[in-house]
C-alpha positions, 0 to 999 in steps of 0.5 A: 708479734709484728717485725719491724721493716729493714730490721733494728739496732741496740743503742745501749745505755752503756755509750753514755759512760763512754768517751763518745758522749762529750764529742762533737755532734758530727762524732755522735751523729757518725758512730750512729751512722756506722752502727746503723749501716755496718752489715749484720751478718756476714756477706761476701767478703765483709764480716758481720760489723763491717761496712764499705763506705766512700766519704761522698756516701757519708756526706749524702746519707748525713746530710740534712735541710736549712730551709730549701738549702742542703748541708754536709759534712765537710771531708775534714770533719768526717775525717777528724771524727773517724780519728777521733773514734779510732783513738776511742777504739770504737772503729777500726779503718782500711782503706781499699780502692774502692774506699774505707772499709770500716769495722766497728769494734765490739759490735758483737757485743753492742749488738747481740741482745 
């Protein structure tokens, strides 16, 4: 059985009958990015679930290519998005002075096969 390089996440179906199916691209496309990025075991003095992230990390990892021209995320978008999937209880915030501290919430059970 060969391994896959840098690991994997679950994307289980279940996310279909949450409320995060009906949201904006940018929404979806950043719970997959928190999911993705978010440690999987615990290290230092971050649990399993939790990520530090800076607004100018997301906008760089997130951003994509319109011909030669690079697009991002605005700081208000990415903002309304982590509002929107707090309110969904999906993450949890905390801001540090080095960033955000982001907590996906259940991640256990999303990730846990």
């Amino acid at each position: 059985m060969s391994k896959i390089q840098g690991g994997y996440v679950l994307q289980p179906r279940k996310i279909d009958a949450s409320g995060i199916t009906h949201c904006a691209p940018v929404v979806r496309e950043l719970w997959l990015y928190l999911i993705r990025k978010v440690n999987h075991t615990d290290s230092g003095k971050l649990r399993r679930g939790q990520g530090l992230f800076t607004f100018a990390d997301i906008q760089n990892d997130l951003m994509w290519f319109v011909g030669y021209r690079q697009e991002r995320y605005s700081k208000t978008q990415l903002t309304k998005s982590l509002r929107r999937l707090r309110e969904d209880s999906m993450i949890a915030t905390t801001k540090t002075t080095r960033g955000l501290i982001i907590t996906v919430l259940n991640y256990d059970y999303y990730q846990t096969p």
